[in-house]
C-alpha positions as a LaTeX table, in Angstrom:
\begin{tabular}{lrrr}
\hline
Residue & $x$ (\AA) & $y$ (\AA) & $z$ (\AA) \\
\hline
Unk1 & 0.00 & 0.00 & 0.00 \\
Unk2 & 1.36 & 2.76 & $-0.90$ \\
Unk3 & 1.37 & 6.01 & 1.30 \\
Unk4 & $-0.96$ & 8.14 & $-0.12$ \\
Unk5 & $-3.48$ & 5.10 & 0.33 \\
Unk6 & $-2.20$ & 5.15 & 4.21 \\
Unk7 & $-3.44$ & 9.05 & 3.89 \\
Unk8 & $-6.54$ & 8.80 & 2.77 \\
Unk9 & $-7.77$ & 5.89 & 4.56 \\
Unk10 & $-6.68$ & 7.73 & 7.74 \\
Unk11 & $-8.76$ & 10.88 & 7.01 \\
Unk12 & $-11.82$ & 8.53 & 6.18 \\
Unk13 & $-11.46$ & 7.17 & 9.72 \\
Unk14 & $-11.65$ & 10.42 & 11.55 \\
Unk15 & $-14.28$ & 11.20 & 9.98 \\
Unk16 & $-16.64$ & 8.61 & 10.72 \\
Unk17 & $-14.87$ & 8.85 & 14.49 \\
Unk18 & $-16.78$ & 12.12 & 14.43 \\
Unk19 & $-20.09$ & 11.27 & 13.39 \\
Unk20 & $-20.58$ & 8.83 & 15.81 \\
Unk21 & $-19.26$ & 11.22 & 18.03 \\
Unk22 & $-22.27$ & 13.57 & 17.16 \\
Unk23 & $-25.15$ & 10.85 & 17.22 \\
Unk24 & $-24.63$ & 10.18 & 20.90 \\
Unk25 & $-24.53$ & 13.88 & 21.45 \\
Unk26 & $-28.15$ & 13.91 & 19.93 \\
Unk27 & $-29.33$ & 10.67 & 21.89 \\
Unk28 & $-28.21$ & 12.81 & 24.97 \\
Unk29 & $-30.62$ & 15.51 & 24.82 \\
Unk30 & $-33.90$ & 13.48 & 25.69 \\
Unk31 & $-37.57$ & 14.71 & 27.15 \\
Unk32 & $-36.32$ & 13.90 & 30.64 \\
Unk33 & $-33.29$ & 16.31 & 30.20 \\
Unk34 & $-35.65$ & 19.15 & 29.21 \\
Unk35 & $-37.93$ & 21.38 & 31.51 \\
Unk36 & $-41.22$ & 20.23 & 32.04 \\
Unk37 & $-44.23$ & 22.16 & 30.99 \\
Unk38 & $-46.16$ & 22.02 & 34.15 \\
Unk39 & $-42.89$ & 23.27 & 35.87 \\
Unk40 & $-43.18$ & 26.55 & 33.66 \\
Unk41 & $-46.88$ & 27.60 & 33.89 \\
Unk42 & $-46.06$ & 27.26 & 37.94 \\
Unk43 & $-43.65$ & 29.41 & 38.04 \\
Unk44 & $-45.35$ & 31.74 & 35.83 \\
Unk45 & $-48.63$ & 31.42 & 38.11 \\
Unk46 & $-46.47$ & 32.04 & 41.20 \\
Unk47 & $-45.44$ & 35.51 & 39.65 \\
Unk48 & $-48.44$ & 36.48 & 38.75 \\
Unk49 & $-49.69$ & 35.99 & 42.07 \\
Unk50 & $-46.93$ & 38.02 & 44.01 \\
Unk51 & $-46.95$ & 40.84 & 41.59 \\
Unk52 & $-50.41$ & 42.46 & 42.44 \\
Unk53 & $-49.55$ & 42.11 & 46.08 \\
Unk54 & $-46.03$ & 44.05 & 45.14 \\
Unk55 & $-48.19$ & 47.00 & 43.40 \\
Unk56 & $-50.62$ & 46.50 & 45.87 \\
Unk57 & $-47.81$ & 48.19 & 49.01 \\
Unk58 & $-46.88$ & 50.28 & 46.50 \\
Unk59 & $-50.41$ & 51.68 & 46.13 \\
Unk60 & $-50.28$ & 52.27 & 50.04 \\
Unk61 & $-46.99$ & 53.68 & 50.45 \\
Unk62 & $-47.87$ & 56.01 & 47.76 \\
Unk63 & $-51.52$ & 57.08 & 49.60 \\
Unk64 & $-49.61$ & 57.42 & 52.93 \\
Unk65 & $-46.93$ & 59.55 & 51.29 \\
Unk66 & $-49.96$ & 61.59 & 49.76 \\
Unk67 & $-51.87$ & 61.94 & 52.90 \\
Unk68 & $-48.24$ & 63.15 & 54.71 \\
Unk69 & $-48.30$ & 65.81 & 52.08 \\
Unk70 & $-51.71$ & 67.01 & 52.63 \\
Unk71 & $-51.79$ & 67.08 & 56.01 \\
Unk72 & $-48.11$ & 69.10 & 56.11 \\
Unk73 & $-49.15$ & 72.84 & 57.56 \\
Unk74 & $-49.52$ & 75.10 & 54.47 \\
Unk75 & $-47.04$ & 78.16 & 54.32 \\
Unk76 & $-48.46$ & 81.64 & 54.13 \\
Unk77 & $-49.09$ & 83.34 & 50.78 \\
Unk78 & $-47.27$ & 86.43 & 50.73 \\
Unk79 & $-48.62$ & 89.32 & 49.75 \\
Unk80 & $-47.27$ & 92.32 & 48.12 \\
Unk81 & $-47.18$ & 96.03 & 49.54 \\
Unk82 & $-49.63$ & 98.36 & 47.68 \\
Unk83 & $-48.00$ & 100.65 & 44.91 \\
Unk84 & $-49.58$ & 104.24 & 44.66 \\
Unk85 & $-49.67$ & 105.32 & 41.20 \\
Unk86 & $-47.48$ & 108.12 & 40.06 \\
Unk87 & $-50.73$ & 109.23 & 38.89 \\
Unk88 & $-52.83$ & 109.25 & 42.09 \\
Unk89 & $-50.23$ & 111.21 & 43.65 \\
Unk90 & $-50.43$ & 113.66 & 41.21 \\
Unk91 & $-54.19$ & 113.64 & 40.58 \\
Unk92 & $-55.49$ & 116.93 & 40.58 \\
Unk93 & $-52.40$ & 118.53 & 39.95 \\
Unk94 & $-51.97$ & 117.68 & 36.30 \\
Unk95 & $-54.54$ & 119.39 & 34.29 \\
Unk96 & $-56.80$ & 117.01 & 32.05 \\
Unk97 & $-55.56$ & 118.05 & 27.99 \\
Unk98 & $-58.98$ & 119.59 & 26.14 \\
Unk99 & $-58.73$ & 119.62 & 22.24 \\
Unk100 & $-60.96$ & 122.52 & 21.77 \\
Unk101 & $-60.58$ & 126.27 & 21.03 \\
Unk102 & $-61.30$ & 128.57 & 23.56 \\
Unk103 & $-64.34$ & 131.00 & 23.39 \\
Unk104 & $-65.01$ & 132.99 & 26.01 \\
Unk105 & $-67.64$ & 135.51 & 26.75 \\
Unk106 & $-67.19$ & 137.65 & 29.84 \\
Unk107 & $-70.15$ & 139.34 & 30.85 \\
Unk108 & $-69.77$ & 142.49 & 33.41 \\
Unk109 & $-70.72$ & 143.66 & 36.62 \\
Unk110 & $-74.77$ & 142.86 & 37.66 \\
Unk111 & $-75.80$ & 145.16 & 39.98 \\
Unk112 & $-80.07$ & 145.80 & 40.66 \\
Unk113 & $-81.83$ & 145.54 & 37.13 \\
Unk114 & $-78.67$ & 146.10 & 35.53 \\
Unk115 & $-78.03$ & 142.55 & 33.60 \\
Unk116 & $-74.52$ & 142.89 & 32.61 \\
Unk117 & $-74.93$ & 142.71 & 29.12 \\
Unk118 & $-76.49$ & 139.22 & 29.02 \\
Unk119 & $-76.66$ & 139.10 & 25.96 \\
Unk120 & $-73.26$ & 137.58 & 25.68 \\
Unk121 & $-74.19$ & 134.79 & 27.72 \\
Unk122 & $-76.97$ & 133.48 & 25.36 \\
Unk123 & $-74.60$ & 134.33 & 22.55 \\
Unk124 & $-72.25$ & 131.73 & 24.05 \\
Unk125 & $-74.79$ & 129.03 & 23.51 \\
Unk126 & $-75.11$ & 129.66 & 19.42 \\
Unk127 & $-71.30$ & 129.72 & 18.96 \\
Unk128 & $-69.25$ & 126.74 & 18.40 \\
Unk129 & $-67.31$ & 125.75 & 21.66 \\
Unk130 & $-68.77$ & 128.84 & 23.55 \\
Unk131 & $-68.28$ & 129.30 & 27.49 \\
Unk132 & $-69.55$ & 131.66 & 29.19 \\
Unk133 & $-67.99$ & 133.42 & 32.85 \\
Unk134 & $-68.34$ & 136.09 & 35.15 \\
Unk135 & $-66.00$ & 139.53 & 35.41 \\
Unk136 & $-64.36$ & 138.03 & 38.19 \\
Unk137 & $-63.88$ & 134.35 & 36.59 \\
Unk138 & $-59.82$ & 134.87 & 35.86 \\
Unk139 & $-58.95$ & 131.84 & 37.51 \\
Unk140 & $-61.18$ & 129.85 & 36.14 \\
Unk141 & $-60.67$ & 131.27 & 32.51 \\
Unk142 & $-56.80$ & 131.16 & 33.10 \\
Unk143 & $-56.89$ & 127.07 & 33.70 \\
Unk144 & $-59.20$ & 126.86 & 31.32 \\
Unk145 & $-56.93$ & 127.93 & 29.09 \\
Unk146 & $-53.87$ & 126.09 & 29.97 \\
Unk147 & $-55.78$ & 122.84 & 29.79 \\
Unk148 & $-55.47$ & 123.59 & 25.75 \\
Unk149 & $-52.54$ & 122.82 & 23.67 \\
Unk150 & $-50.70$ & 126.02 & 22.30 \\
Unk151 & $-52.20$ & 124.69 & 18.27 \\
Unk152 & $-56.13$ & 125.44 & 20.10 \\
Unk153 & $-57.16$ & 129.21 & 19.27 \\
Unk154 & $-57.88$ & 131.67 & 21.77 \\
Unk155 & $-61.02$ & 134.08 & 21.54 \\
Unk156 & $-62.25$ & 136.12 & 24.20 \\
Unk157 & $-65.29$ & 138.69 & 24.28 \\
Unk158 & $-65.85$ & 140.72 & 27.45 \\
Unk159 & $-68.46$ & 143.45 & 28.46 \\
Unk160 & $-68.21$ & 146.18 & 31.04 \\
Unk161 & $-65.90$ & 145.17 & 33.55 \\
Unk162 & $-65.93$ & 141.54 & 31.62 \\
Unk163 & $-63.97$ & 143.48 & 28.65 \\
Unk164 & $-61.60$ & 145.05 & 31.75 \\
Unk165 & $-60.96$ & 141.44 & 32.59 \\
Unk166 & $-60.56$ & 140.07 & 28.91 \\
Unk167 & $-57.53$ & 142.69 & 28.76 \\
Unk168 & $-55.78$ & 141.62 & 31.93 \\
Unk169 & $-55.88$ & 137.93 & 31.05 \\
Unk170 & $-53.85$ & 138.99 & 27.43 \\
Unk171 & $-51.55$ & 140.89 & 29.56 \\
Unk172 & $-50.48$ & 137.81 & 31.93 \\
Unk173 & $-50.34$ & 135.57 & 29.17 \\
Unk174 & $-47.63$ & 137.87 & 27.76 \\
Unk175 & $-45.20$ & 136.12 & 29.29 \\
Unk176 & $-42.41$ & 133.89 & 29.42 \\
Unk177 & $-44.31$ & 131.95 & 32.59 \\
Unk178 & $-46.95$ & 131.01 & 30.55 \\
Unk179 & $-45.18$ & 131.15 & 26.96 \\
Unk180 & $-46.41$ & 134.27 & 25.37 \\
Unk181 & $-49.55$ & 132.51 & 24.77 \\
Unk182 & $-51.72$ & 133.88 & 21.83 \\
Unk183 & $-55.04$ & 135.42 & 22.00 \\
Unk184 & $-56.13$ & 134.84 & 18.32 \\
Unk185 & $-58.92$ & 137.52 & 18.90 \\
Unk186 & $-59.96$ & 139.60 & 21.96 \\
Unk187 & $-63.42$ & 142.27 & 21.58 \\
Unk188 & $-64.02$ & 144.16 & 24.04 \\
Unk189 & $-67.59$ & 145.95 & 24.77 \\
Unk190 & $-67.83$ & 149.52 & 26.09 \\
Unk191 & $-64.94$ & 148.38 & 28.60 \\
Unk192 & $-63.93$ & 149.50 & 31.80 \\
Unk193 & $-61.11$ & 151.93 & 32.34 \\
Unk194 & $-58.08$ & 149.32 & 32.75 \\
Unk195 & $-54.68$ & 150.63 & 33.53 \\
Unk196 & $-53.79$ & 150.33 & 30.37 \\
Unk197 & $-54.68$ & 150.92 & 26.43 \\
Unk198 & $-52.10$ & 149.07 & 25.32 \\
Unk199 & $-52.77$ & 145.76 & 23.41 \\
Unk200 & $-49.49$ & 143.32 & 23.84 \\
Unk201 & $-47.93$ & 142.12 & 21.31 \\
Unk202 & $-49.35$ & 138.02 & 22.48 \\
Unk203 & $-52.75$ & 139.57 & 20.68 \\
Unk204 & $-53.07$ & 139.05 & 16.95 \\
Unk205 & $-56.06$ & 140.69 & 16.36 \\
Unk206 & $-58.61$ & 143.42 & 18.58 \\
Unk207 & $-61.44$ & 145.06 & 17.96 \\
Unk208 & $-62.94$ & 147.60 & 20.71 \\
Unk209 & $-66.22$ & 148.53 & 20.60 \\
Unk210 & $-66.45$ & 152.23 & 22.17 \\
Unk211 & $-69.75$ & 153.61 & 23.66 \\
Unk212 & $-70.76$ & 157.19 & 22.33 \\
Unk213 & $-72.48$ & 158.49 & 25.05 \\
Unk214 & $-69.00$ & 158.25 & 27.30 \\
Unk215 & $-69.61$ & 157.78 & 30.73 \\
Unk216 & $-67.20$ & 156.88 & 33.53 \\
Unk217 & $-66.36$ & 153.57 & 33.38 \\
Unk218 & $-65.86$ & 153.42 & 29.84 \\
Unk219 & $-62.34$ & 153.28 & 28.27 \\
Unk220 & $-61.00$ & 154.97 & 25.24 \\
Unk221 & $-59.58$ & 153.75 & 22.00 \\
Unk222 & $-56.95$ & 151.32 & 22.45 \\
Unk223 & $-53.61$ & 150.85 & 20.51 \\
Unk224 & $-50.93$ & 148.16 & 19.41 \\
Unk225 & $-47.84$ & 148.20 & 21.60 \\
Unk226 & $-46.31$ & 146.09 & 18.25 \\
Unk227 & $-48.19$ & 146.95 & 14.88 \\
Unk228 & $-46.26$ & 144.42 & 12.81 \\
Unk229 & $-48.01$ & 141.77 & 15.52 \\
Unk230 & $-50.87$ & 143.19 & 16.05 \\
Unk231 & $-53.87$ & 144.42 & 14.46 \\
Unk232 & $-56.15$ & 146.84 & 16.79 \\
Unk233 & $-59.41$ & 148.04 & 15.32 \\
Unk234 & $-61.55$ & 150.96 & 17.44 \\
Unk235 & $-65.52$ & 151.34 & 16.30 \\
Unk236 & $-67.68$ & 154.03 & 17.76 \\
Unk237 & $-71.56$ & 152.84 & 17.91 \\
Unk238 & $-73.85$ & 154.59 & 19.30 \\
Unk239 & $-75.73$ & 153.07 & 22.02 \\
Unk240 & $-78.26$ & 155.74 & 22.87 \\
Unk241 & $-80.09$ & 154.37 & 19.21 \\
Unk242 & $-79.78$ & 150.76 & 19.93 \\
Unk243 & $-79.38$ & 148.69 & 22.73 \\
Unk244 & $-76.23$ & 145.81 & 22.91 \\
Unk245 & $-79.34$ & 143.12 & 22.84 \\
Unk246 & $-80.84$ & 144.65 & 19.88 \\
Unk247 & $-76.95$ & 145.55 & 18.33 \\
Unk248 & $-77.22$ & 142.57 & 15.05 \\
Unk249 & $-74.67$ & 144.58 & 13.00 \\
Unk250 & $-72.05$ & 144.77 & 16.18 \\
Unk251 & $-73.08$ & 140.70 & 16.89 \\
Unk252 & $-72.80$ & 140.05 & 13.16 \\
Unk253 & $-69.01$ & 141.62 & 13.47 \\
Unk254 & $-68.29$ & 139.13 & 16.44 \\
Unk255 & $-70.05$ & 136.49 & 14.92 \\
Unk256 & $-67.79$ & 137.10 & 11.60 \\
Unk257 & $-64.54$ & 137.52 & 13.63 \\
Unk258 & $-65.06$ & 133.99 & 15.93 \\
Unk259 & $-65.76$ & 132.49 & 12.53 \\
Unk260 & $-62.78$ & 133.49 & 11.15 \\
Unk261 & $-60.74$ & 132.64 & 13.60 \\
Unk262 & $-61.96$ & 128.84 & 14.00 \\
Unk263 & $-62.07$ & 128.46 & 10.04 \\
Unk264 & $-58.25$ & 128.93 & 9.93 \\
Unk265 & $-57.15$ & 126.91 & 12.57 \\
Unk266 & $-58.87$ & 124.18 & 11.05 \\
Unk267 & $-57.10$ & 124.89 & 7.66 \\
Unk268 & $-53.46$ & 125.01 & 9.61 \\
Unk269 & $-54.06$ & 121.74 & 11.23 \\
Unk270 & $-55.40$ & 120.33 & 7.97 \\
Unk271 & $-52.06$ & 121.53 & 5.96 \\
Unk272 & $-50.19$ & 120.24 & 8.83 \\
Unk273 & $-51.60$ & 117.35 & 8.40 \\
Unk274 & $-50.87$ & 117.14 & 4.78 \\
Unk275 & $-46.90$ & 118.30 & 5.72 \\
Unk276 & $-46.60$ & 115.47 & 8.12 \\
Unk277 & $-47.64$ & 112.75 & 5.85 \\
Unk278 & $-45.93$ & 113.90 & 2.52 \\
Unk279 & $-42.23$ & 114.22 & 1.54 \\
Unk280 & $-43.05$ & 117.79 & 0.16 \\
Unk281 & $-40.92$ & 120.71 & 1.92 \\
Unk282 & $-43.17$ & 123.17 & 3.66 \\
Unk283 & $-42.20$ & 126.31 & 1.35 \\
Unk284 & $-43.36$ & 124.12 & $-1.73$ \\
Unk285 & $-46.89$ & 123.19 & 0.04 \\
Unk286 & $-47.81$ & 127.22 & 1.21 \\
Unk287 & $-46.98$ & 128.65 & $-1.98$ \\
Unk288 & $-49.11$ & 125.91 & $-4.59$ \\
\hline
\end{tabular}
């Protein structure tokens, strides 16, 4: 025999060495070796058994723990201090802002059947924004006034002593205090002597209406302390013909001058308005 037949019979030898080797392996593993099936659904019946007695004390541990909470003393809420407002403290001190011209009538002194020219007062209900006060109103009229912004026009009509009063307010709103406010027009009626018969400059327009028959409360004409600011206009009427009541040319000349007045502020906040929303310079808009 030659040695590659010693080889080869060899390897055919281990070979079948190893397949027996694996058949006993399999005859090994038998039914008896394995777990039985009772054995399993036991042990699975077991756990099932202890676990709802596990969530069971869990359940209770977790009410105790609850009722602990609950029944733990609360802590106070605390509360905040109370904050004035800037504005309370200053309520009644800042003046409320009133988008409205001013119109004022100013009727003068009543004394017996003497009625002050009253006329004025029911005037004040037929003009737009009218108000009318008392001679001896200048507070009142003064933060009245300031309650406006300085774009609201100013008119004031005063009688008797009303048209005395009329003159003093234009004479402390010249001022820097309360910024040289303008009176757009002031009339005065057969006015009381004032200490002075000079309109200040603050006044754009005035007319003075002068009784004929005199008398001694009544003032003279009045003039402009500043022409180029102010335009001053003195009419004589005659009163003995026709009474201030009865007067529809002099109230047609009020009437005409308040009208005025309002008209144009309404056309300057109207091209202002037209300014502030177009890219057009100013000079371009007030000379089209």
């Amino acid at each position: 025999m030659t040695d590659a037949n010693i080889i080869q019979q060899s390897t055919r030898n281990q070979w079948r060495t190893l397949q027996k080797n694996k058949g006993a392996a399999k005859n090994d593993i038998s039914k008896e070796n394995l777990p039985k099936e009772n054995s399993i659904k036991e042990n699975i019946k077991e756990n099932i058994k202890e676990t709802p007695k596990e969530i069971g004390n869990k359940n209770l541990e977790t009410d105790s723990l609850l009722k602990k909470v609950v029944s733990a003393p609360s802590l106070p809420t605390p509360t905040l201090p109370k904050v004035k407002k800037l504005a309370d403290k200053d309520e009644g001190h800042v003046p409320s802002v009133i988008r409205k011209p001013a119109v004022f009538f100013v009727s003068g002194f009543k004394m017996g059947g003497l009625k002050g020219a009253s006329f004025l007062e029911e005037m004040s209900k037929y003009i737009p924004d009218g108000k009318h006060f008392n001679w001896d109103d200048e507070e009142k009229m003064m933060s009245e006034i300031k309650k406006r912004p300085i774009d609201q026009p100013i008119v004031m009509v005063g009688y008797g002593l009303g048209g005395g009063t009329a003159l003093n307010m234009a004479n402390k709103l010249n001022n820097i205090k309360n910024g040289f406010r303008s009176i757009d027009l002031l009339v005065t009626i057969d006015a009381s002597a004032s200490p002075s018969d000079i309109i200040p400059q603050n006044v754009n327009k005035h007319v003075n209406f002068i009784g004929d028959g005199g008398g001694l409360f009544h003032d003279g004409p009045h003039i402009a302390r500043n022409t180029e600011m102010t335009e001053v206009v003195n009419e004589l009427r005659n009163e003995k013909d026709v009474s201030l009541e009865e007067n529809t040319e002099m109230q047609y000349k009020i009437f005409e001058g308040i009208n005025q007045v309002l008209c144009e502020s309404v056309i300057k906040k109207d091209l202002m308005k037209v300014l502030s929303s177009s890219d057009l310079e100013p000079r371009a808009v007030l000379f089209v």
